[in-house]
N, C-alpha and C positions, 0 to 999 in steps of 0.2 A: 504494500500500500504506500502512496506515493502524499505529499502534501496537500493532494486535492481532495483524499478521502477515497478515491478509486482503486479496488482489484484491477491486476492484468483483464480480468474478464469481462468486467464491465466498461472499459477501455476498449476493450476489442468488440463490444455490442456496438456502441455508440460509433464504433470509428467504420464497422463493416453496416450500420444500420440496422441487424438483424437484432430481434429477441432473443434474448436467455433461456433455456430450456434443460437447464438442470433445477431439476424440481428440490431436487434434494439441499440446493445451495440456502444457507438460513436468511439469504437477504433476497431469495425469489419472491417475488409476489405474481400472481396477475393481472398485471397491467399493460399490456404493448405500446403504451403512447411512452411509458420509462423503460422499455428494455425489458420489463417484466424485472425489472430490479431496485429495490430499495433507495440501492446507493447511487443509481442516476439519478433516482425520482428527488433526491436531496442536492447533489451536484448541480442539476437540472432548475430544481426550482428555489432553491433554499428553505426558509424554512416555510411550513404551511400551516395553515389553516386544524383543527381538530375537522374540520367537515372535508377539507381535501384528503385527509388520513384515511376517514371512514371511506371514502368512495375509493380510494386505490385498492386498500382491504376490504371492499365488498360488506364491511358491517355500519354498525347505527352510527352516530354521531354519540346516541348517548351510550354504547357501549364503547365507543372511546373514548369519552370522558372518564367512565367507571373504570377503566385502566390507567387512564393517567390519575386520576385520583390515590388511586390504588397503589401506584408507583411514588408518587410524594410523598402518601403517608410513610410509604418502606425506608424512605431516603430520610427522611424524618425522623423517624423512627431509628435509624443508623447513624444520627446525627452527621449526615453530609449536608444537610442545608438549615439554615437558621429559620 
């Protein structure tokens, strides 16, 4: 991983234009407008939206609230954030 935040692999979606189709890869999603990968969809767009999240992930808005909720308490809870 280089200073941009990019795999080799996702370097090589973007630069050949094709989708990602290792499913197995833990920064796949379903989405073709990113490469079908996470780490474009962030290179790509910066940061987003909780409703552009849900729609890349195919779930609620408010079930990604209740995960990022869920994630702050933990962080909180671990005293990483004040």
């Amino acid at each position: 991983m280089k200073k941009d935040g990019l795999f080799a692999c996702a370097r090589k979606c973007m630069k050949e234009r094709k989708c990602c189709n290792t499913l197995e890869c833990r920064h796949y999603i379903e989405y073709p407008a990113d490469y079908n990968c996470t780490l474009v969809a962030v290179y790509e767009n910066g940061p987003m939206t909780l409703r552009e999240v849900a729609k890349r992930l195919s779930i609620s808005f408010a079930r990604v609230k209740q995960i990022e909720q869920k994630a702050l308490n933990k962080m909180k809870k671990n005293t990483l954030i004040s």
